[in-house]
C-alpha positions as CSV (number, residue, x, y, z in Angstrom):
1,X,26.8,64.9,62.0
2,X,27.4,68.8,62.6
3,X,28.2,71.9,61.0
4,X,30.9,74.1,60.4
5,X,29.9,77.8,60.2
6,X,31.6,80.8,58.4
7,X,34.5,79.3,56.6
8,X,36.1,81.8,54.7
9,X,38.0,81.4,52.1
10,X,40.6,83.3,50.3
11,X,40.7,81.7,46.5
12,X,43.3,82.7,43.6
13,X,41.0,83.3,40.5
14,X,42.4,83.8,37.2
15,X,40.5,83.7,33.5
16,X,43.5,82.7,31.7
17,X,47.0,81.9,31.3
18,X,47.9,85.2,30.2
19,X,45.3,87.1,32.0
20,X,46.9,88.8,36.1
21,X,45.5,87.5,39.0
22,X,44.4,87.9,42.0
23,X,42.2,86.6,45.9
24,X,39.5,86.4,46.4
25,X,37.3,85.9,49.4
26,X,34.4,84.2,49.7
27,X,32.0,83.1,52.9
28,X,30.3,79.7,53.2
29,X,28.0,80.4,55.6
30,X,27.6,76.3,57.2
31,X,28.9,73.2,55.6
32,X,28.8,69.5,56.8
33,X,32.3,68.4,59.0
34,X,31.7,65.1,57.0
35,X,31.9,67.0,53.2
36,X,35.2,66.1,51.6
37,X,36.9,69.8,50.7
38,X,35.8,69.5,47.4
39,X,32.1,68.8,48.4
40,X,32.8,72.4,50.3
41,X,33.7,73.6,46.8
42,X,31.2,72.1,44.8
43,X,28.6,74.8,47.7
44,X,30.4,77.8,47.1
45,X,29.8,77.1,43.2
46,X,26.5,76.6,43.6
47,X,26.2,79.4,46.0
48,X,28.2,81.7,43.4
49,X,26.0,80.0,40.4
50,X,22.8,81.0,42.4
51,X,24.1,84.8,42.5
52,X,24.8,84.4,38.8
53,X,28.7,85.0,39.5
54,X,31.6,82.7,37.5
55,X,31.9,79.4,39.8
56,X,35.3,78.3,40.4
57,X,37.4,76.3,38.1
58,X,39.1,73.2,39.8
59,X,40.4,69.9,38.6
60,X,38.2,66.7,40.1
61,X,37.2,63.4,39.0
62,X,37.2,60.0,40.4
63,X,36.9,61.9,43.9
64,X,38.4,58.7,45.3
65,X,42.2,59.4,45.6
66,X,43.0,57.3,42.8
67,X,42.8,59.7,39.5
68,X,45.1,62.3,41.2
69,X,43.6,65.3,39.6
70,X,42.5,67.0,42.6
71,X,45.5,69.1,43.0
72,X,45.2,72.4,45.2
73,X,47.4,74.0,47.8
74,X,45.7,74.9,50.6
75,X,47.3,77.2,53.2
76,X,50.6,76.9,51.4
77,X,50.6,72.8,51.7
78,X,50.0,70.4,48.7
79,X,46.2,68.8,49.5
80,X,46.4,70.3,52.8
81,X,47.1,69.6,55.8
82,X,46.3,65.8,56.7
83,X,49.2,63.6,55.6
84,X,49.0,60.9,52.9
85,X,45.8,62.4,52.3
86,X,44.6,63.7,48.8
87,X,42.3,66.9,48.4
88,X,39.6,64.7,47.5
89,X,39.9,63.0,50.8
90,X,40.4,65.7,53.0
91,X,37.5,66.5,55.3
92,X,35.7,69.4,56.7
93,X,36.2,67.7,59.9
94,X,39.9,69.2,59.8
95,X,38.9,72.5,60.3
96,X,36.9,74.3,63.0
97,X,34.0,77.0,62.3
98,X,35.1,80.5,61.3
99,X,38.6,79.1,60.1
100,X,40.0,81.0,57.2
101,X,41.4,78.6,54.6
102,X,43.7,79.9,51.6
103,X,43.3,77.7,48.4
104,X,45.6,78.2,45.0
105,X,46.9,76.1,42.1
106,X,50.1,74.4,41.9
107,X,52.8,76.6,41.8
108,X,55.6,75.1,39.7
109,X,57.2,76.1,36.1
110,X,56.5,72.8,34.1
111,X,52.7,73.1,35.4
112,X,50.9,76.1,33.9
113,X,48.2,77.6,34.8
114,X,44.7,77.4,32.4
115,X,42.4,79.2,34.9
116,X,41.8,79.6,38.3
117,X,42.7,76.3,40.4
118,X,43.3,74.2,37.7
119,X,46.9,73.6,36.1
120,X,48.4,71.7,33.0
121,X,50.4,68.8,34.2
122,X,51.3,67.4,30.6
123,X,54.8,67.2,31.3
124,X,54.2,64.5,33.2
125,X,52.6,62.4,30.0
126,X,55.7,63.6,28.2
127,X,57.7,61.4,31.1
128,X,55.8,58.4,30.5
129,X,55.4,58.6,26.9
130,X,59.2,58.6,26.6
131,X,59.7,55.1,28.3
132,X,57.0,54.3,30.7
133,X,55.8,51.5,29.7
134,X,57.2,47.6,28.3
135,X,56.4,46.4,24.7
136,X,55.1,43.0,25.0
137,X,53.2,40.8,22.6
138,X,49.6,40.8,22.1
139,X,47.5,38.2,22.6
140,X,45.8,36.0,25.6
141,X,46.6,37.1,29.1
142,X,49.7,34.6,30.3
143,X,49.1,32.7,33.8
144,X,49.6,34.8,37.0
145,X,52.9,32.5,37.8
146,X,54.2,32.1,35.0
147,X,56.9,34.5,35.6
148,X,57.8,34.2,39.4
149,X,58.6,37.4,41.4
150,X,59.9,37.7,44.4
151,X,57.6,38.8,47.0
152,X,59.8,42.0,48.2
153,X,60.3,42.6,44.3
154,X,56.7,42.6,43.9
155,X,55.9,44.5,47.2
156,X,58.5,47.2,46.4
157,X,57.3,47.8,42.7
158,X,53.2,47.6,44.0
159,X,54.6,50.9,46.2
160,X,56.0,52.3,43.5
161,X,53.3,51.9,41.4
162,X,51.2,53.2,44.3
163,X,52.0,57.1,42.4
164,X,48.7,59.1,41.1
165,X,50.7,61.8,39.1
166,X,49.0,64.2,41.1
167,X,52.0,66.7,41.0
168,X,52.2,67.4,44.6
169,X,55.7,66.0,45.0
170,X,56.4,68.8,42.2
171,X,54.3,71.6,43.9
172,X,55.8,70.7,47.6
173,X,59.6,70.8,45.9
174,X,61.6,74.2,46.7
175,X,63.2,73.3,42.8
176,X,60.4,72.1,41.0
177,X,61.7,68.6,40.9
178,X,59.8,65.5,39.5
179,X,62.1,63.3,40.7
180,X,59.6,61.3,42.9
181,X,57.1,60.9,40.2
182,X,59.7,59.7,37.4
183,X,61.2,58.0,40.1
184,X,58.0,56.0,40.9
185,X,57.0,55.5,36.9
186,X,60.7,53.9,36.9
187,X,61.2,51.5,39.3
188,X,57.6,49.8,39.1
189,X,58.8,48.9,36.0
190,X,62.7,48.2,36.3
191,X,62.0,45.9,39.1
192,X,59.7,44.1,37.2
193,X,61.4,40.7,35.0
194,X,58.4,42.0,32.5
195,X,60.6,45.4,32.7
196,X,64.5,44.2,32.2
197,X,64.6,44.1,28.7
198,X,64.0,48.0,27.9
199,X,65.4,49.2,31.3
200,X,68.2,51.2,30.4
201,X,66.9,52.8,27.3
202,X,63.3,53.2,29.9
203,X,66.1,55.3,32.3
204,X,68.1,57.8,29.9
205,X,64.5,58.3,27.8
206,X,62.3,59.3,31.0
207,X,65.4,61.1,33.1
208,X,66.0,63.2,30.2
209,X,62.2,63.8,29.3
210,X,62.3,64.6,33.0
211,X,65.2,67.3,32.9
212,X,64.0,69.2,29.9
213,X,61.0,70.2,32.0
214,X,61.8,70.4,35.5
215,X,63.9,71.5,37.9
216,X,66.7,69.7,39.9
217,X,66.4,67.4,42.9
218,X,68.7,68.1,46.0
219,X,67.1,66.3,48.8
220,X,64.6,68.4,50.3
221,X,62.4,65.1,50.8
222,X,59.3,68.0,50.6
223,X,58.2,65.6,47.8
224,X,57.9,62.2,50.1
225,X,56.6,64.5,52.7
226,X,53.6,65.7,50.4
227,X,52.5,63.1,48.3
228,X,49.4,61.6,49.3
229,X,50.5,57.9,48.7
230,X,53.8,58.4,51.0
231,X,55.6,57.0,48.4
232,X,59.5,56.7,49.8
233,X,62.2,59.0,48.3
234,X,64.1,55.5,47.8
235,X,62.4,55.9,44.3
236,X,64.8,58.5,43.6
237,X,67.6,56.6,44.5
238,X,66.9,54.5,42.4
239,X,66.2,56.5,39.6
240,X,69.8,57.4,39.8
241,X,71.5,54.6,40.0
242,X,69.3,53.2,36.7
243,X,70.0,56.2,35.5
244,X,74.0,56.1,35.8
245,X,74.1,52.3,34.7
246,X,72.1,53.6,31.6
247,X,74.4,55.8,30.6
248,X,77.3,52.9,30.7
249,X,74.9,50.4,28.8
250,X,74.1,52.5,26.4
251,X,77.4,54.0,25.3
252,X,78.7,50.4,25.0
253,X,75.6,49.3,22.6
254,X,76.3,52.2,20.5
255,X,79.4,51.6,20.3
256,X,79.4,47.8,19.3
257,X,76.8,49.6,16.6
C-alpha cells in the first residue's frame, strides 16, 4: 500500500437551495491509493471537523455501487473518470500525488440542489411511482418455473434492471434527458410475461411522468457513456417503440369505452 500526497481539491459548497455559491479549495495532505474517493472525503471532513469548520455535505450509503446515491462530478465527468465505475468505487489509485481534483453536484434542472454536493433526485420516484411496477396478487411466492422466460428475455431485462437511479445518465446529458433511466425502469418490466398486462398504460404513464420533468433525448449516447452499470442506449429504443404502440392501444381502449 502507498500514499498519495497533496491532493487538492477544488469543492462547490453551498448552504442552501437559495443561498449563491461558490469553490472552494482544500489540501489533503496524504491519503491511502487504496481509499475509495469517498473514503478521501470522509478525511477532509474529519480534517475540517478537527479545525471546527462545516464538513462537506455529500450523498453515500451502501458504498457498494448498488444504492446509487453517490452522485458527484468530478473534473466535469459523472463519478469520474474510470468507466462503468460509481463514485463509491472509484479509487485513489486513479490519481497521482499533487493532482488537483474538481468535485460538484449534478448539474441538471429536474435535480436540485439542497446543499453543497448533494442534490434532490425525486423526479426520478415520480417516474416509477407513475407505472414502474406490476400489480400482482398477494400471497405465497409461486415456483421459480412456473412462468418460463426465455433466456435472452431474461438476460436482456436482468440488464435492464442492472440501473441504480444514480442520475449520472441525466447529469452526463447535454439536455437533461432521463431517457436511459425510464428507459431501463421500462423494459425490465415490459419484457417480463409478469409485465404484459399493464405495459401500455406502464409506457404513456412513466414517458409522460418522464417529460414533465426533464429534458429531451436526441442521441448524444453521453448517458450510456456515463452510467456506471453500462447500461445500452437500446433501452431507449425501446422506450419508444412501447411508447408509440401505447399511444395506439390506448386510444383504441378508450374508445371501445
Amino acid at each position: 500500500m502507498s500514499h498519495l500526497s497533496d491532493i487538492k481539491l477544488k469543492i462547490w459548497r453551498q448552504s442552501g437551495p437559495d443561498e449563491p455559491g461558490r469553490f472552494e479549495h482544500y489540501l489533503v495532505p496524504s491519503i491511502s491509493d487504496e481509499a475509495s474517493f469517498l473514503e478521501m472525503l470522509d478525511v477532509l471532513n474529519e480534517q475540517l471537523i478537527s479545525e471546527e469548520r462545516e464538513p462537506v455535505v455529500f450523498d453515500h450509503d451502501c458504498r457498494e455501487g448498488i444504492c446509487g446515491t453517490c452522485s458527484l462530478m468530478i473534473d466535469g465527468q459523472a463519478h469520474g473518470p474510470q468507466k462503468g465505475t460509481a463514485t463509491c468505487q472509484l479509487h485513489m489509485r486513479q490519481y497521482r500525488s499533487g493532482a488537483e481534483i474538481t468535485v460538484e453536484p449534478f448539474r441538471a434542472a429536474a435535480f436540485p440542489l439542497l446543499k453543497d454536493l448533494m442534490v434532490n433526485r425525486s423526479a426520478f420516484d415520480r417516474i416509477v411511482e407513475s407505472g414502474g411496477y406490476i400489480t400482482a396478487e398477494t400471497g405465497g411466492a409461486p415456483d421459480a418455473n412456473l412462468i418460463l422466460v426465455p433466456k435472452p428475455v431474461a438476460d436482456a431485462a436482468m440488464d435492464a434492471a442492472a440501473c441504480i437511479g444514480c442520475g449520472a445518465c441525466v447529469a452526463a446529458c447535454p439536455n437533461g434527458a432521463a431517457n436511459l433511466f425510464t428507459g431501463a425502469k421500462l423494459t425490465h418490466l415490459n419484457m417480463l410475461p409478469q409485465g404484459q398486462p399493464e405495459r401500455y398504460r406502464r409506457a404513456e404513464a412513466m414517458v409522460e411522468t418522464m417529460d414533465s420533468y426533464f429534458g429531451s433525448c436526441t442521441n448524444h449516447g453521453e448517458c450510456e457513456a456515463a452510467c456506471p452499470k453500462e447500461i445500452s442506449i437500446d433501452v431507449i429504443a425501446t422506450l419508444n417503440q412501447d411508447y408509440r404502440k401505447a399511444k395506439f392501444a390506448n386510444r383504441k381502449t378508450m374508445a371501445r369505452a
